[in-house]
C-alpha positions, -999 to +999 in steps of 0.1 A: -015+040-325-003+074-304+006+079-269-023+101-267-044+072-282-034+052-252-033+074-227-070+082-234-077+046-236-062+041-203-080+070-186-117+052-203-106+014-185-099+031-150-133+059-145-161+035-170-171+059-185-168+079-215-179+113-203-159+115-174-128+110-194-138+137-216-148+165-187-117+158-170-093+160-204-116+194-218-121+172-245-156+161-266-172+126-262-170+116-295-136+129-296-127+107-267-146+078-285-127+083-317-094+074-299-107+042-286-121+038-322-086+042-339-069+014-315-096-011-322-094-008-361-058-009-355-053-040-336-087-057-352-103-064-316-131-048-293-113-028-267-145-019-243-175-034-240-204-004-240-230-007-213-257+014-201-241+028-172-209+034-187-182+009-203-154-020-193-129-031-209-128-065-229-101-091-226-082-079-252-089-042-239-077-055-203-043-070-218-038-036-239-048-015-206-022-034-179+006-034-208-004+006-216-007+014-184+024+003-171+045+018-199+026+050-198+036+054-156+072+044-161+080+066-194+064+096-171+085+088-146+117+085-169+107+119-180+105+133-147+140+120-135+153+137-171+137+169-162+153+169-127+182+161-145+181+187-170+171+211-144+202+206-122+181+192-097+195+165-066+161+139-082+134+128-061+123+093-043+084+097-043+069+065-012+030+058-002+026+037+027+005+039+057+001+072+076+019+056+106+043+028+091+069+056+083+078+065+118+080+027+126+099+010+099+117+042+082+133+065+104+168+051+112+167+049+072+155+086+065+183+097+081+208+079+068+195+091+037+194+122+043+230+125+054+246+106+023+224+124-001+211+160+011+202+174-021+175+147-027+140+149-021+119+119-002+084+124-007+056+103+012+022+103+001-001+083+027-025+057+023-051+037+038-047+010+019-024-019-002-048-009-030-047+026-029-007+024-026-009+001-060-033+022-077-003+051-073+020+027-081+006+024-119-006+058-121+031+069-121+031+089-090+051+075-068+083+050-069+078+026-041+049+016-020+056-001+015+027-023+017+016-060+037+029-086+012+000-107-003-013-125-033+008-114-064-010-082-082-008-078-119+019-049-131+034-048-099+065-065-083+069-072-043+099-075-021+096-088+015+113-071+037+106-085+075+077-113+091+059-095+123+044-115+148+011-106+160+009-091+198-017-085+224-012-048+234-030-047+271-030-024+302-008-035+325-034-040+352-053-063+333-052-101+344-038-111+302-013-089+310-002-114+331+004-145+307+036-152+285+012-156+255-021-154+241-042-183+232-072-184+206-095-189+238-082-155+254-087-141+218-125-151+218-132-132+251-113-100+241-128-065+229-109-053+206-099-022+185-100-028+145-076-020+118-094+007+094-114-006+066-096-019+036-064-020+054-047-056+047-038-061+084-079-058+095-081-083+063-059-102+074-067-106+111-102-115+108-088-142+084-068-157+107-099-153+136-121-171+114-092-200+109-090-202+147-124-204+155-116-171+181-145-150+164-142-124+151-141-109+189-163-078+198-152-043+182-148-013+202-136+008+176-114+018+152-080+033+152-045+035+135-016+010+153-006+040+172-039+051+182-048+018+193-019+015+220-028+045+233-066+033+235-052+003+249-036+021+276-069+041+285-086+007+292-108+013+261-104-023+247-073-048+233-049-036+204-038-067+185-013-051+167+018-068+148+047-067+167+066-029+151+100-024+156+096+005+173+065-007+193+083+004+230+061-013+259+082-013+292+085-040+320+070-009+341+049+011+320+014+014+316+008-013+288+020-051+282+022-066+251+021-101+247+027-124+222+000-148+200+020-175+185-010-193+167-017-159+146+001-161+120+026-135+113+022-112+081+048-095+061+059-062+052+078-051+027+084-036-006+062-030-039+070-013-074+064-019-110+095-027-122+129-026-102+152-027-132+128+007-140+136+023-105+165+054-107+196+047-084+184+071-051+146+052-052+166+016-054+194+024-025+166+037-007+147+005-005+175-015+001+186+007+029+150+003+048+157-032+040+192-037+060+180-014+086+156-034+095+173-068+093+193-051+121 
Protein backbone atom coordinates (compact mmCIF):
# COMPACT_ATOMS: atom_id res chain seq x y z
CA UNK A 1 0.00 0.00 0.00
CA UNK A 2 1.56 3.64 -1.32
CA UNK A 3 0.53 7.14 -0.69
CA UNK A 4 -0.16 7.26 -4.31
CA UNK A 5 -2.26 4.01 -3.95
CA UNK A 6 -4.42 5.98 -1.59
CA UNK A 7 -4.44 9.09 -2.93
CA UNK A 8 -5.82 7.59 -6.11
CA UNK A 9 -8.24 5.65 -4.15
CA UNK A 10 -9.40 8.66 -2.53
CA UNK A 11 -9.82 10.78 -5.69
CA UNK A 12 -12.08 7.34 -7.29
CA UNK A 13 -14.63 7.55 -3.79
CA UNK A 14 -15.12 11.44 -4.13
CA UNK A 15 -15.89 11.95 -8.48
CA UNK A 16 -17.56 7.95 -9.07
CA UNK A 17 -15.96 7.43 -11.52
CA UNK A 18 -12.98 5.87 -12.87
CA UNK A 19 -12.34 8.00 -15.99
CA UNK A 20 -12.60 11.16 -14.39
CA UNK A 21 -9.88 10.27 -11.98
CA UNK A 22 -7.71 9.27 -14.74
CA UNK A 23 -8.27 12.60 -17.12
CA UNK A 24 -7.72 14.76 -14.31
CA UNK A 25 -4.37 12.80 -12.97
CA UNK A 26 -2.94 12.30 -17.04
CA UNK A 27 -3.10 8.92 -16.09
CA UNK A 28 -4.72 5.51 -18.07
CA UNK A 29 -7.95 3.86 -16.80
CA UNK A 30 -6.54 0.69 -16.18
CA UNK A 31 -3.71 2.32 -14.57
CA UNK A 32 -6.02 4.07 -12.24
CA UNK A 33 -7.88 0.72 -11.76
CA UNK A 34 -4.77 -1.13 -10.94
CA UNK A 35 -4.23 1.03 -7.80
CA UNK A 36 -7.62 0.33 -6.43
CA UNK A 37 -6.67 -3.34 -7.43
CA UNK A 38 -3.45 -3.43 -5.33
CA UNK A 39 -5.35 -2.12 -1.96
CA UNK A 40 -8.02 -4.68 -2.33
CA UNK A 41 -5.61 -7.75 -2.68
CA UNK A 42 -3.85 -6.07 0.15
CA UNK A 43 -6.37 -5.69 2.74
CA UNK A 44 -8.56 -8.86 1.35
CA UNK A 45 -11.90 -6.69 0.92
CA UNK A 46 -13.83 -5.02 -2.05
CA UNK A 47 -13.03 -1.36 -1.91
CA UNK A 48 -15.78 -0.08 -4.72
CA UNK A 49 -18.65 -1.44 -5.86
CA UNK A 50 -18.62 -1.12 -9.95
CA UNK A 51 -21.86 0.22 -11.46
CA UNK A 52 -22.91 1.20 -14.82
CA UNK A 53 -22.75 4.81 -14.38
CA UNK A 54 -19.58 4.81 -12.52
CA UNK A 55 -18.60 3.35 -9.06
CA UNK A 56 -19.07 3.83 -4.90
CA UNK A 57 -17.36 2.84 -2.47
CA UNK A 58 -18.17 -0.34 -0.23
CA UNK A 59 -18.23 -0.24 3.55
CA UNK A 60 -14.93 -1.31 3.93
CA UNK A 61 -13.94 1.19 0.95
CA UNK A 62 -15.89 4.00 3.01
CA UNK A 63 -13.93 3.21 6.31
CA UNK A 64 -10.52 3.15 4.27
CA UNK A 65 -11.68 6.51 2.27
CA UNK A 66 -12.60 8.74 5.68
CA UNK A 67 -9.41 7.24 7.51
CA UNK A 68 -7.26 8.00 4.03
CA UNK A 69 -8.73 10.94 3.45
CA UNK A 70 -8.11 12.55 6.54
CA UNK A 71 -4.45 11.55 6.81
CA UNK A 72 -3.83 12.45 3.25
CA UNK A 73 -5.33 16.47 4.05
CA UNK A 74 -3.43 16.74 7.23
CA UNK A 75 0.11 15.24 6.13
CA UNK A 76 -0.33 17.92 3.09
CA UNK A 77 -0.89 20.43 5.29
CA UNK A 78 2.14 19.39 7.62
CA UNK A 79 4.13 19.61 4.49
CA UNK A 80 2.97 22.94 3.68
CA UNK A 81 3.69 24.51 7.17
CA UNK A 82 7.41 22.68 6.70
CA UNK A 83 7.84 24.30 3.39
CA UNK A 84 6.94 27.81 4.77
CA UNK A 85 9.17 26.88 7.24
CA UNK A 86 11.98 25.90 5.29
CA UNK A 87 11.37 28.76 3.04
CA UNK A 88 11.72 31.44 5.84
CA UNK A 89 8.33 32.26 5.47
CA UNK A 90 5.94 34.06 8.54
CA UNK A 91 3.21 30.45 7.73
CA UNK A 92 -0.17 30.89 6.68
CA UNK A 93 -3.92 30.46 8.46
CA UNK A 94 -6.06 29.37 5.36
CA UNK A 95 -10.45 30.02 6.69
CA UNK A 96 -13.75 29.31 4.37
CA UNK A 97 -16.82 30.71 5.79
CA UNK A 98 -19.65 32.52 4.30
CA UNK A 99 -19.02 35.48 1.91
CA UNK A 100 -20.47 37.86 4.51
CA UNK A 101 -19.86 36.21 8.07
CA UNK A 102 -16.15 37.64 8.00
CA UNK A 103 -16.99 41.26 8.24
CA UNK A 104 -19.56 40.29 11.07
CA UNK A 105 -17.90 37.91 13.41
CA UNK A 106 -14.02 38.54 12.42
CA UNK A 107 -12.94 41.85 12.11
CA UNK A 108 -12.06 43.10 15.65
CA UNK A 109 -10.00 39.66 15.45
CA UNK A 110 -8.22 40.25 11.95
CA UNK A 111 -6.77 43.04 13.39
CA UNK A 112 -5.59 41.97 16.35
CA UNK A 113 -3.99 39.48 14.36
CA UNK A 114 -2.58 41.30 12.18
CA UNK A 115 -0.89 43.54 14.67
CA UNK A 116 0.69 40.66 16.93
CA UNK A 117 1.69 38.72 13.87
CA UNK A 118 2.41 40.81 10.51
CA UNK A 119 4.38 38.49 8.76
CA UNK A 120 1.52 35.91 8.55
CA UNK A 121 -0.84 35.29 5.95
CA UNK A 122 -4.86 34.96 6.68
CA UNK A 123 -6.42 33.51 3.71
CA UNK A 124 -10.42 33.29 3.30
CA UNK A 125 -11.84 31.29 0.72
CA UNK A 126 -15.77 31.77 0.65
CA UNK A 127 -18.54 29.47 0.66
CA UNK A 128 -22.09 29.03 0.31
CA UNK A 129 -22.34 26.38 2.27
CA UNK A 130 -21.57 24.09 5.77
CA UNK A 131 -20.85 21.42 3.14
CA UNK A 132 -18.87 23.09 0.84
CA UNK A 133 -16.71 24.61 3.93
CA UNK A 134 -16.31 20.63 5.06
CA UNK A 135 -15.61 19.32 1.80
CA UNK A 136 -12.36 22.01 1.95
CA UNK A 137 -11.89 21.05 5.23
CA UNK A 138 -10.83 17.23 4.13
CA UNK A 139 -9.45 18.14 0.93
CA UNK A 140 -6.62 19.85 2.86
CA UNK A 141 -7.21 23.32 1.71
CA UNK A 142 -8.01 25.21 4.29
CA UNK A 143 -7.40 25.14 8.30
CA UNK A 144 -10.66 26.23 9.80
CA UNK A 145 -14.06 26.61 8.55
CA UNK A 146 -16.59 28.98 10.48
CA UNK A 147 -19.70 27.24 9.84
CA UNK A 148 -23.55 26.93 11.78
CA UNK A 149 -23.01 24.15 14.34
CA UNK A 150 -25.11 21.00 13.59
CA UNK A 151 -25.33 17.28 13.61
CA UNK A 152 -21.75 15.81 14.19
CA UNK A 153 -20.02 15.16 10.55
CA UNK A 154 -17.66 12.30 10.16
CA UNK A 155 -13.73 13.49 10.03
CA UNK A 156 -14.43 16.70 11.24
CA UNK A 157 -14.46 18.34 14.76
CA UNK A 158 -16.77 21.43 15.82
CA UNK A 159 -16.33 24.19 18.38
CA UNK A 160 -19.22 26.56 19.33
CA UNK A 161 -18.37 29.69 19.49
CA UNK A 162 -21.70 32.05 20.25
CA UNK A 163 -25.92 31.17 20.20
CA UNK A 164 -27.70 34.02 17.86
CA UNK A 165 -31.16 34.70 18.37
CA UNK A 166 -33.30 35.02 15.42
CA UNK A 167 -34.57 38.82 14.51
CA UNK A 168 -37.27 40.43 12.38
CA UNK A 169 -35.36 43.04 10.31
CA UNK A 170 -38.34 45.58 9.26
CA UNK A 171 -38.71 49.20 7.88
CA UNK A 172 -39.29 51.34 10.41
CA UNK A 173 -42.60 52.54 9.06
CA UNK A 174 -44.08 49.25 9.11
CA UNK A 175 -46.81 48.57 11.88
CA UNK A 176 -44.25 45.08 13.30
CA UNK A 177 -41.95 47.55 13.61
CA UNK A 178 -43.77 48.57 16.27
CA UNK A 179 -43.92 45.41 18.64
CA UNK A 180 -41.23 44.31 21.32
CA UNK A 181 -41.28 40.85 19.59
CA UNK A 182 -42.39 38.70 17.00
CA UNK A 183 -44.84 35.95 17.46
CA UNK A 184 -45.35 32.77 15.18
CA UNK A 185 -48.78 34.46 14.10
CA UNK A 186 -46.84 37.66 12.75
CA UNK A 187 -44.42 35.09 11.20
CA UNK A 188 -47.29 33.42 9.08
CA UNK A 189 -48.47 36.79 7.55
CA UNK A 190 -44.81 37.98 6.65
CA UNK A 191 -43.11 38.02 3.08
CA UNK A 192 -39.97 37.27 3.47
CA UNK A 193 -36.42 37.19 1.95
CA UNK A 194 -34.70 33.54 1.92
CA UNK A 195 -31.25 32.43 2.95
CA UNK A 196 -29.51 31.00 -0.42
CA UNK A 197 -29.95 27.46 -1.20
CA UNK A 198 -28.01 24.95 0.82
CA UNK A 199 -27.07 27.48 3.39
CA UNK A 200 -27.69 25.84 7.03
CA UNK A 201 -29.45 29.03 8.25
CA UNK A 202 -32.36 28.73 5.18
CA UNK A 203 -32.27 24.87 6.55
CA UNK A 204 -32.59 25.70 9.51
CA UNK A 205 -35.35 28.38 9.51
CA UNK A 206 -37.86 26.59 7.53
CA UNK A 207 -37.20 23.87 10.20
CA UNK A 208 -38.14 25.76 12.79
CA UNK A 209 -41.43 27.36 10.54
CA UNK A 210 -42.55 23.99 10.03
CA UNK A 211 -42.24 23.30 14.11
CA UNK A 212 -44.29 26.47 14.68
CA UNK A 213 -46.84 25.93 12.38
CA UNK A 214 -45.91 29.76 10.90
CA UNK A 215 -45.49 28.36 7.22
CA UNK A 216 -43.09 28.45 5.53
CA UNK A 217 -44.28 32.29 4.86
CA UNK A 218 -44.27 33.68 1.23
CA UNK A 219 -40.70 34.20 -0.52
CA UNK A 220 -39.82 37.39 -2.18
CA UNK A 221 -36.37 36.51 -2.90
CA UNK A 222 -33.19 35.64 -2.16
CA UNK A 223 -30.28 37.42 -0.69
CA UNK A 224 -27.14 37.19 1.54
CA UNK A 225 -27.74 38.64 5.46
CA UNK A 226 -26.48 41.89 4.33
CA UNK A 227 -28.35 42.08 1.18
CA UNK A 228 -31.46 41.30 2.90
CA UNK A 229 -31.26 44.35 5.41
CA UNK A 230 -30.80 46.46 2.78
CA UNK A 231 -33.99 44.86 0.86
CA UNK A 232 -35.63 45.19 4.04
CA UNK A 233 -35.09 48.72 4.16
CA UNK A 234 -36.39 49.30 0.42
CA UNK A 235 -39.81 47.82 1.65
CA UNK A 236 -39.06 44.78 -0.55
CA UNK A 237 -40.12 42.18 2.02
CA UNK A 238 -38.94 40.97 5.90
CA UNK A 239 -35.24 39.84 6.56
CA UNK A 240 -35.37 37.21 9.39
CA UNK A 241 -31.96 37.25 9.99
CA UNK A 242 -30.03 35.90 13.25
CA UNK A 243 -29.21 38.53 15.40
CA UNK A 244 -24.98 39.43 14.02
CA UNK A 245 -22.94 41.27 16.24
CA UNK A 246 -22.33 43.79 14.06
CA UNK A 247 -26.03 43.91 12.76
CA UNK A 248 -26.37 48.09 13.58
CA UNK A 249 -30.26 49.04 13.37
CA UNK A 250 -30.68 52.53 15.15
CA UNK A 251 -33.63 53.77 17.39
CA UNK A 252 -33.93 56.39 14.34
CA UNK A 253 -32.89 54.77 11.34
CA UNK A 254 -34.60 53.45 8.56
CA UNK A 255 -35.05 49.66 9.75
CA UNK A 256 -36.13 47.94 13.23
CA UNK A 257 -35.22 44.73 14.14
CA UNK A 258 -37.14 42.85 16.43
CA UNK A 259 -36.76 39.98 18.29
CA UNK A 260 -38.52 36.19 17.80
CA UNK A 261 -38.15 34.43 21.00
CA UNK A 262 -40.00 31.12 19.92
CA UNK A 263 -37.25 30.61 16.95
CA UNK A 264 -34.92 28.94 18.22
CA UNK A 265 -31.49 30.34 18.13
CA UNK A 266 -28.70 28.51 16.08
CA UNK A 267 -25.04 28.45 16.64
CA UNK A 268 -21.94 29.55 15.08
CA UNK A 269 -18.77 28.52 15.62
CA UNK A 270 -15.74 26.65 14.71
CA UNK A 271 -15.00 23.43 12.53
CA UNK A 272 -11.59 21.49 11.69
CA UNK A 273 -10.34 18.01 11.35
CA UNK A 274 -8.27 17.69 14.12
CA UNK A 275 -7.26 20.51 16.64
CA UNK A 276 -4.29 18.77 18.12
CA UNK A 277 -3.29 18.82 14.02
CA UNK A 278 -3.79 22.65 13.69
CA UNK A 279 -0.19 24.84 13.66
CA UNK A 280 0.05 27.43 16.59
CA UNK A 281 -1.06 30.87 14.25
CA UNK A 282 -4.37 28.68 12.82
CA UNK A 283 -5.20 27.61 16.76
CA UNK A 284 -4.56 31.30 18.44
CA UNK A 285 -6.52 32.48 15.68
CA UNK A 286 -9.62 30.59 16.45
CA UNK A 287 -9.40 31.13 19.96
CA UNK A 288 -8.99 34.79 19.40
CA UNK A 289 -12.38 35.03 17.22
CA UNK A 290 -13.61 33.12 20.04
CA UNK A 291 -12.81 35.72 23.09
CA UNK A 292 -13.69 38.52 20.85
CA UNK A 293 -16.75 37.56 20.52
CA UNK A 294 -17.60 36.48 24.06
CA UNK A 295 -16.94 40.18 24.53
Amino acid sequence: MTLDDLRVFVAVCEAGNLSTVARSLSRSQPAVSQHVRRLEREIGLPLVERRPRGVVPTQAGLLLYQAAQGGIASLDAAVRRLGELRDGLGGSVKITTGGVTVRHFMPDAITAFRRRHPQVTLEFRSSHSARRCVELLHSGRVDLAWITIGRPLPGVTQRPVIDLPWVLVVPAGDPLAEKTSIAPADLAAIRYIDHPDNSASRQRLEEEFLRLGAGPPDRVGVADWDTAVLLAELGVGHAVLPALPRLTVDSDGPVRAVPIPDLAPITVGWAAREWNALSPFATEFAELVARELAG
